[in-house]
Each structure stands twice: as C-alpha cells, then as structure tokens.
C-alpha positions as CSV (number, residue, x, y, z in Angstrom):
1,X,72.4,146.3,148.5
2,X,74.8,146.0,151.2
3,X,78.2,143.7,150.8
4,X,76.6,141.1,153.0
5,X,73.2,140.7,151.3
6,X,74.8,140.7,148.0
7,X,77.6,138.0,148.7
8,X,73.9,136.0,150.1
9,X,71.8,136.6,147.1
10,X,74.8,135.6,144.7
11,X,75.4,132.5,146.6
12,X,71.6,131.6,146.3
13,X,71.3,132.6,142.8
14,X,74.4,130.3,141.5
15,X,72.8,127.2,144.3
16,X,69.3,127.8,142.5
17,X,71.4,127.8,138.9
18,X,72.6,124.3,140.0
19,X,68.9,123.1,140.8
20,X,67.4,124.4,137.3
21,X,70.4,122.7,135.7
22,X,70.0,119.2,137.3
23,X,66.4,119.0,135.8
24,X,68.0,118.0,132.8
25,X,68.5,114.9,132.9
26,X,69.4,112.6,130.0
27,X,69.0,108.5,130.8
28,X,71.6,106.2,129.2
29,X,70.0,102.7,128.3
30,X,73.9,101.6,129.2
31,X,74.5,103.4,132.4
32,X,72.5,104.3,135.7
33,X,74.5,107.5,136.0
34,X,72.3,110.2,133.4
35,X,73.7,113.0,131.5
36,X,73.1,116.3,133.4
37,X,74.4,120.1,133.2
38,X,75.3,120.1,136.5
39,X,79.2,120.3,136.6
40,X,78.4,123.2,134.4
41,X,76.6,124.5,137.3
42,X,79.7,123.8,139.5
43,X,82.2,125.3,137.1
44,X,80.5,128.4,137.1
45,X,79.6,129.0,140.7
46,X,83.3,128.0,141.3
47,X,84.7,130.9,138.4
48,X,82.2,133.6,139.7
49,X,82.0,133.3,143.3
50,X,85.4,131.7,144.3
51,X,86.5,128.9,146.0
52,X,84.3,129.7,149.9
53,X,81.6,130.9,147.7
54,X,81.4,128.3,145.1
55,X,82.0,125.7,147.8
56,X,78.7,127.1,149.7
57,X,76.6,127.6,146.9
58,X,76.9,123.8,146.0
59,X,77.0,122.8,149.4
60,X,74.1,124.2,150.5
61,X,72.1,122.4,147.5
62,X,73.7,119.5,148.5
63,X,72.8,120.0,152.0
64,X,69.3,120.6,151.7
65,X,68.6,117.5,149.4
66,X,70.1,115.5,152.0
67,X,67.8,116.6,154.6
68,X,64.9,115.8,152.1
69,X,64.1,118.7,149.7
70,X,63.7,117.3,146.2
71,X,66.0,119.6,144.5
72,X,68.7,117.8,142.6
73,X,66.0,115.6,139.4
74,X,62.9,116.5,141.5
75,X,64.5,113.9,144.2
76,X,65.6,114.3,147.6
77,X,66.8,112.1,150.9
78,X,69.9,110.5,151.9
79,X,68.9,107.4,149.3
80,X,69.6,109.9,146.3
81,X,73.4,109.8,147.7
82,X,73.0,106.4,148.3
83,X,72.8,105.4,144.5
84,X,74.7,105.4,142.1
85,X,75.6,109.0,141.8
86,X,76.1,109.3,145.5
87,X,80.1,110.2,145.0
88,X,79.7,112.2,142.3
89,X,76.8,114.5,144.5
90,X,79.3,114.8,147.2
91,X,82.9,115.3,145.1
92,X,80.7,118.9,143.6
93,X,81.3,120.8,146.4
94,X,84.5,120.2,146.4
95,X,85.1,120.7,142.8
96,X,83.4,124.0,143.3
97,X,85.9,125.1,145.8
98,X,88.8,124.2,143.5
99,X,87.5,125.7,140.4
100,X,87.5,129.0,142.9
101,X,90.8,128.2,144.0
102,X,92.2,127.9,140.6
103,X,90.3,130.6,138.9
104,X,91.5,133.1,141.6
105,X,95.5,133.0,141.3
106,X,94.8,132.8,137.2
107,X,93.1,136.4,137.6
108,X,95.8,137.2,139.9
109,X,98.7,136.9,137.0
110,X,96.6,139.6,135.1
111,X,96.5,137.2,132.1
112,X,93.3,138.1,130.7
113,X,94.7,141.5,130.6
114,X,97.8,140.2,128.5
115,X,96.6,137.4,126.1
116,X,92.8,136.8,126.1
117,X,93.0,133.7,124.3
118,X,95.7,131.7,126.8
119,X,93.7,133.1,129.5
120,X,90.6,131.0,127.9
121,X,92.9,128.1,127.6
122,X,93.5,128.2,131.2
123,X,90.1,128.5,131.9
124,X,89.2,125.5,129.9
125,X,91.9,123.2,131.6
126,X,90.8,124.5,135.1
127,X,87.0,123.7,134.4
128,X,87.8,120.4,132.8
129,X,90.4,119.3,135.3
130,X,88.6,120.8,138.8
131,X,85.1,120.9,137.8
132,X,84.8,118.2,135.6
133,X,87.7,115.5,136.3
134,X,87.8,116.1,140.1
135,X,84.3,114.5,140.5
136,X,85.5,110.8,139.4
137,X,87.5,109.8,141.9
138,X,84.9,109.9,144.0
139,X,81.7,108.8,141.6
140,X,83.1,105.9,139.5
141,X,84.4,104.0,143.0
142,X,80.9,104.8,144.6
143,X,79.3,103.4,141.5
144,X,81.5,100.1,141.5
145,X,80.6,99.5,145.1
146,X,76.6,100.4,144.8
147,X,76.3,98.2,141.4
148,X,79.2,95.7,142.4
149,X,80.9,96.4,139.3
150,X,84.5,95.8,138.4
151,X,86.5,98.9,137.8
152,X,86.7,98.6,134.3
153,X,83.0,98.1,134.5
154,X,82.2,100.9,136.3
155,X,84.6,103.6,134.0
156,X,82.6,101.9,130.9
157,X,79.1,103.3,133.2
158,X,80.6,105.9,134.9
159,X,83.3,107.9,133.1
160,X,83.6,107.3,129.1
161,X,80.4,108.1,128.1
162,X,80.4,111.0,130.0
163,X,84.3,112.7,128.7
164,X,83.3,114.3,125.3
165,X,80.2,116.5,127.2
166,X,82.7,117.5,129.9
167,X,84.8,118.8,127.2
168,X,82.0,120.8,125.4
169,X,80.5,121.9,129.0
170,X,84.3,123.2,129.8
171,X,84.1,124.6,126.2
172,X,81.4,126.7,127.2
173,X,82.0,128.1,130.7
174,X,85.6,129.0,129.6
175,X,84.4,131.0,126.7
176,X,81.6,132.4,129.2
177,X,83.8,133.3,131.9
178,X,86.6,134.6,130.0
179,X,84.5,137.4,128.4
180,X,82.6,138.0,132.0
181,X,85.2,137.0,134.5
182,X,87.7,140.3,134.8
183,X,84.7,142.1,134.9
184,X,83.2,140.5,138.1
185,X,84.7,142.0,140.9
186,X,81.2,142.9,142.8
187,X,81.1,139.3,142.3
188,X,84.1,137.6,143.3
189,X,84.9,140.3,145.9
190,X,82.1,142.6,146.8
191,X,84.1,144.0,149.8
192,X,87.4,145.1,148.3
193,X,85.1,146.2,145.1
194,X,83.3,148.5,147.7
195,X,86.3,149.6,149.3
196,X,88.0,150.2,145.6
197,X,84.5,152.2,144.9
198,X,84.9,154.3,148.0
199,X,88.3,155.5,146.7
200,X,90.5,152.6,148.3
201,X,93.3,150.0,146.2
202,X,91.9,149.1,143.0
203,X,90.0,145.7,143.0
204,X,90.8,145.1,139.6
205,X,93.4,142.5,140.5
206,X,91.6,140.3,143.6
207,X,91.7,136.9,143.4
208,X,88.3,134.7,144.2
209,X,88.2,132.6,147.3
C-alpha cells in the first residue's frame, strides 16, 4: 500500500470509528444532550493520526452528515447541528486537531521513552483538556441559545453530567495510546516511516500533525 492510500484508508478507518461510536447513545431524562463515545472517537483519531489527520477524519463525518447522510445516531441534515448538540458536533473537529497538535510535541520530548507512566499522565490531561474540555465552549452556549436556558441552566444540561465519563473516556485512550502510540509511526507519519524504512533518518522521533 502506497503512502498515499494508506494515509486515505487510516483517515476513513478512524471517521468510520467515530460513526460506530456515535450509535451509542445514552438519553438523560434531565438533559437533551445524550451520553455518547464520541469524544473518545475524537481523542483517538486526534493521538493516532495527528493534528491534519485527526482534523479530517472528524471533519469529513461531520461534513457528510451535514449534507444529509445519517451518520452521527442514524441522523443526518443541517437540523442535527441545529439542536442542541449543534456546538458540540462542530467544536470535534477542532478538538481533533488539537489532541494531534498536543500529542505530537509530547512524542517529540521522547518521554514515553524516559518515564512511561508521566508520559500516560500527559496523555490523560491532553485527551481530557483537548478532546474532552475543548468541546464546551462551544456546546453549552449553543445549548443555552437552542433551549433558551440560562447559563447555569445550560452547564446543569450540558456539562456536569457529562465530567465524570470524560474522565474515564480520557482514562481509557491515554492508557490505549500510551502502550500503542511510540509504535505508530506508519501511522502518524507514513512518509518519513517509509523514508526511515528505505534507509533514511529514523522516524522514531516524528511528531503527528
């Protein structure tokens, strides 16, 4: 598989990941915002494929429900960002991008190669902050505005119930990616991994984005 093709097929694979992880959906009887896996999704596409490729991935998702393909909850059309989760939708691209951008210069210290366990630690901060945090400035405003709810309102709806999962869904792709991450190179970089594999500067210390 050529370096094109593969940087293709990995940026469809983490977009479909996002799709399958959206179908689960958990309603709140308190909230019109459901509990879903996707910023796991977005944490992970962000980590593996770097800030350009993570931004894509999501984007493209994004993209194609707007144009009407029911692919986030079986749903599709510009009313599905017109709801209440409308601002979170849009802030995951962006999350994306800056879990990639983070993720990258933490490879670049070589940390994972010095103290496994801080390197984790990183990772969970980066996830929570970027891929988790990152999305509510965007989402809990949109809700207010959709459901004309005060602010405090629309954190009660929008943001408590949903802190102790972004915690354990940070939990879980910092655990994942530390054991995975350092050895992603064909991943993050599948160009400077080729060139490394033809006998060029080793890839071992490329950053994602």
């Amino acid at each position: 598989m050529n370096v094109p093709i593969r940087g293709i097929v990995f940026t469809a694979l983490f977009a479909a990941l996002f799709i399958v992880m959206s179908m689960v959906k958990i309603p709140l009887p308190f909230s019109p915002v459901p509990i879903t896996l996707q910023n796991l999704a977005v944490m992970l596409a962000g980590a593996f494929l770097g800030a350009r490729g993570g931004f894509l991935s999501i984007g493209l998702v994004i993209a194609l429900t707007a144009l009407g393909l029911p692919l986030l909850h079986g749903q599709g059309g510009l009313s599905l960002f017109l709801g209440p989760t409308g601002g979170f939708l849009l802030a995951f691209p962006f999350c994306a991008a800056a879990v990639g951008w983070c993720a990258g210069r933490l490879l670049k210290t070589g940390l994972h190669r010095k103290n496994r366990a801080l390197f984790t630690l990183a990772l969970f901060f980066i996830f929570l902050g970027c891929g988790s945090l990152l999305s509510y400035p965007a989402g809990v405003p949109w809700l207010a505005h959709v459901y004309n709810l005060s602010f405090a309102g629309a954190l009660a709806a929008g943001f408590t119930p949903f802190i102790g999962g972004d915690v354990v869904k940070a939990v879980v792709a910092a655990v994942a990616s530390a054991a995975l991450l350092p050895r992603a190179g064909a991943l993050l970089h599948p160009a400077k991994t080729a060139r490394f594999a033809d006998g060029g500067t080793d890839a071992g210390g490329t950053r994602a984005g």
